[in-house]
C-alpha positions in Angstrom: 0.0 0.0 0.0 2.7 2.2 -0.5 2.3 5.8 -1.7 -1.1 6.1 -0.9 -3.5 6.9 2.5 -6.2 4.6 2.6 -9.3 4.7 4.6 -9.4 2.5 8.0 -11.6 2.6 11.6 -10.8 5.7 13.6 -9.2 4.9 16.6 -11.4 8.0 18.5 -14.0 9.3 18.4 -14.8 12.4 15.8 -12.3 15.9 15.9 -14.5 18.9 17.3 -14.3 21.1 14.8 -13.2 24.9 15.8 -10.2 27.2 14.7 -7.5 25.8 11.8 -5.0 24.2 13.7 -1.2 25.9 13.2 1.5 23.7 12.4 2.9 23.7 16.0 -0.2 22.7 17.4 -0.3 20.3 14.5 2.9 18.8 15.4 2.5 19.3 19.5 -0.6 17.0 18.4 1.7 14.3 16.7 4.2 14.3 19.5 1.9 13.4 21.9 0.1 10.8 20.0 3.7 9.0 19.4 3.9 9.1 22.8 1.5 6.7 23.4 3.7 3.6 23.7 -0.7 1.4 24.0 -1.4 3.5 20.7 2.0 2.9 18.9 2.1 -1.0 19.9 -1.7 -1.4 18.9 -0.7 -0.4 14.8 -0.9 -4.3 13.0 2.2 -4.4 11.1 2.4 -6.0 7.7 6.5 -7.2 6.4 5.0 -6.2 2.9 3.8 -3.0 2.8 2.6 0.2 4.9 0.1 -0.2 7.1 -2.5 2.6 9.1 -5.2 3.9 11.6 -7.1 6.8 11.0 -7.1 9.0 14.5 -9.2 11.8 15.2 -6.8 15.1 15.1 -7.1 18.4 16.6 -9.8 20.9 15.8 -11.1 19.1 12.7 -7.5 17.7 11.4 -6.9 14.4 9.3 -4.6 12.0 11.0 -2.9 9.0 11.0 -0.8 6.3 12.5 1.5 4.3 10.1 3.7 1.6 10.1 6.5 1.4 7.8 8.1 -2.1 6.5 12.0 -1.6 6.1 12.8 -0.6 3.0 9.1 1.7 2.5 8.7 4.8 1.8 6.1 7.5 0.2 7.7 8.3 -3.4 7.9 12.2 -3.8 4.4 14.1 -3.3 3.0 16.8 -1.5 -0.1 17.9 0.3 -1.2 20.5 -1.7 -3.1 23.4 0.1 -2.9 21.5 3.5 -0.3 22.3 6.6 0.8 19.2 8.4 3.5 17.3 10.8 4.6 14.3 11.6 6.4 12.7 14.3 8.6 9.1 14.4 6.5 7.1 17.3 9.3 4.2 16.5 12.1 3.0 14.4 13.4 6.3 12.1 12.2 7.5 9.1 14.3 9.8 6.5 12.7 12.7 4.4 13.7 14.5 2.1 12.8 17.9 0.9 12.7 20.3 -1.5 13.9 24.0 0.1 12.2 25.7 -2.6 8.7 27.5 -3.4 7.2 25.6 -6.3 4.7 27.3 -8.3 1.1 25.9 -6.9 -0.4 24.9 -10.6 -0.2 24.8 -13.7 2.7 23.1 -14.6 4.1 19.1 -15.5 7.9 19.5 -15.4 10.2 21.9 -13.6 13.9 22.2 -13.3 15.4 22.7 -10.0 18.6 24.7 -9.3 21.6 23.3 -7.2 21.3 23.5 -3.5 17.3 22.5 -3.3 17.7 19.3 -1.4 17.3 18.5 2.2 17.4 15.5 4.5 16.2 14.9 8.0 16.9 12.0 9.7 14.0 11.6 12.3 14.6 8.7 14.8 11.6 7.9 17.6 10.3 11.6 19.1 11.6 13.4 16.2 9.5 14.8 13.7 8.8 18.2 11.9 6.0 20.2 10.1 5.5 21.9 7.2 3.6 24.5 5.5 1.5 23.9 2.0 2.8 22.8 -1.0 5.7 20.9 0.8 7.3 18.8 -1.4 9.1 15.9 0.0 9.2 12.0 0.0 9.5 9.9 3.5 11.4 6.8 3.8 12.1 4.2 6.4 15.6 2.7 5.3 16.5 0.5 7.3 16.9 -3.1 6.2 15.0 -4.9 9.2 13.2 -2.8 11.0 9.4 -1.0 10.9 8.9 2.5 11.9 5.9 4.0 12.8 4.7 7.6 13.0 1.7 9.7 13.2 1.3 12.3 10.5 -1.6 14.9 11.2 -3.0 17.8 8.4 -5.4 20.4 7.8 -7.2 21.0 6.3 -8.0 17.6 5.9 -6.5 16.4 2.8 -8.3 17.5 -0.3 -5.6 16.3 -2.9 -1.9 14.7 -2.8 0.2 15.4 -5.7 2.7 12.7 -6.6 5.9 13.7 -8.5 8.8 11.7 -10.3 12.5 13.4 -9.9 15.1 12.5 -12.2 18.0 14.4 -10.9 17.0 18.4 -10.9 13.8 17.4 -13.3 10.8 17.2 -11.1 7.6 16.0 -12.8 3.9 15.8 -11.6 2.9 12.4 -12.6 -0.8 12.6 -11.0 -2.8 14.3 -8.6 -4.7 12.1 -5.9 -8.1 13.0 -4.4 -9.5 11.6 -1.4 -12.1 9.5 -3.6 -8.9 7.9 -4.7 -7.7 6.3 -1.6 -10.8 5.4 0.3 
């Protein structure tokens, strides 16, 4: 199931819906939830692909838990007009990023300069978030052991765009709704 959210059981009960969540509360959310060593340990985890809970986030947020096979990881892709964070609850996950401002639409290909790319290693209680149009891919490498981490957005995610990159050549390749994946 990798490169896509799916739609499972939530875990809680529905977000009350009030003020947009910031990205630090967004985050502060994730944190916590990784925390939760009876949460975490509850994910099933599947040796062939990605596997997930849908949690109740803050103030009307999407979130999620996900486990990570070794060797998984998300393909490049961004959230479009949603703000998120996510946190390593176990195991660490890489991502990298673009440090760039894309344009939002309207385009298929687009040369990067020199310099874009960043990496973040993010073992267990690490995590970041990100503002829209964050492009970035998300990788647990190592050979023989899952991750897990809880991702959280808002608004809730109204479309994932999923790019190819062959060295500074980026290239959307399709955009994802949220028909798509549940």
């Amino acid at each position: 199931m990798s490169g896509s959210l799916p739609s499972s059981p939530a875990v809680s009960s529905p977000a009350v819906v009030g003020a947009a969540p910031t990205q630090a509360e967004l985050l502060d959310f994730a944190r916590r939830t990784a925390a939760d060593s009876t949460l975490v340990a509850s994910l099933p985890l599947d040796p062939q692909g990605r596997t997930w809970v849908r949690l109740a986030g803050p103030a009307g947020s999407e979130a999620w838990l996900i486990g990570w096979p070794p060797g998984t990881g998300t393909g490049w892709h961004d959230h479009a007009d949603s703000v998120g964070a996510f946190v390593t609850a176990a195991g660490e996950l890489t991502e990298f990023s673009l440090a760039a401002r894309l344009p939002t639409d309207g385009w298929r290909t687009l040369e990067l300069t020199d310099g874009v790319d960043r990496e973040r290693r993010l073992p267990a209680g690490q995590g970041r978030a990100f503002g829209r149009h964050h492009v970035h891919e998300v990788l647990n490498e190592s050979p023989d052991r899952h991750a897990v981490s809880v991702h959280a957005y808002h608004p809730p995610l109204p479309r994932i765009r999923r790019y190819s990159r062959t060295g500074l050549v980026l290239r959307l390749e399709q955009v994802e709704r949220p028909e798509d994946w549940q």
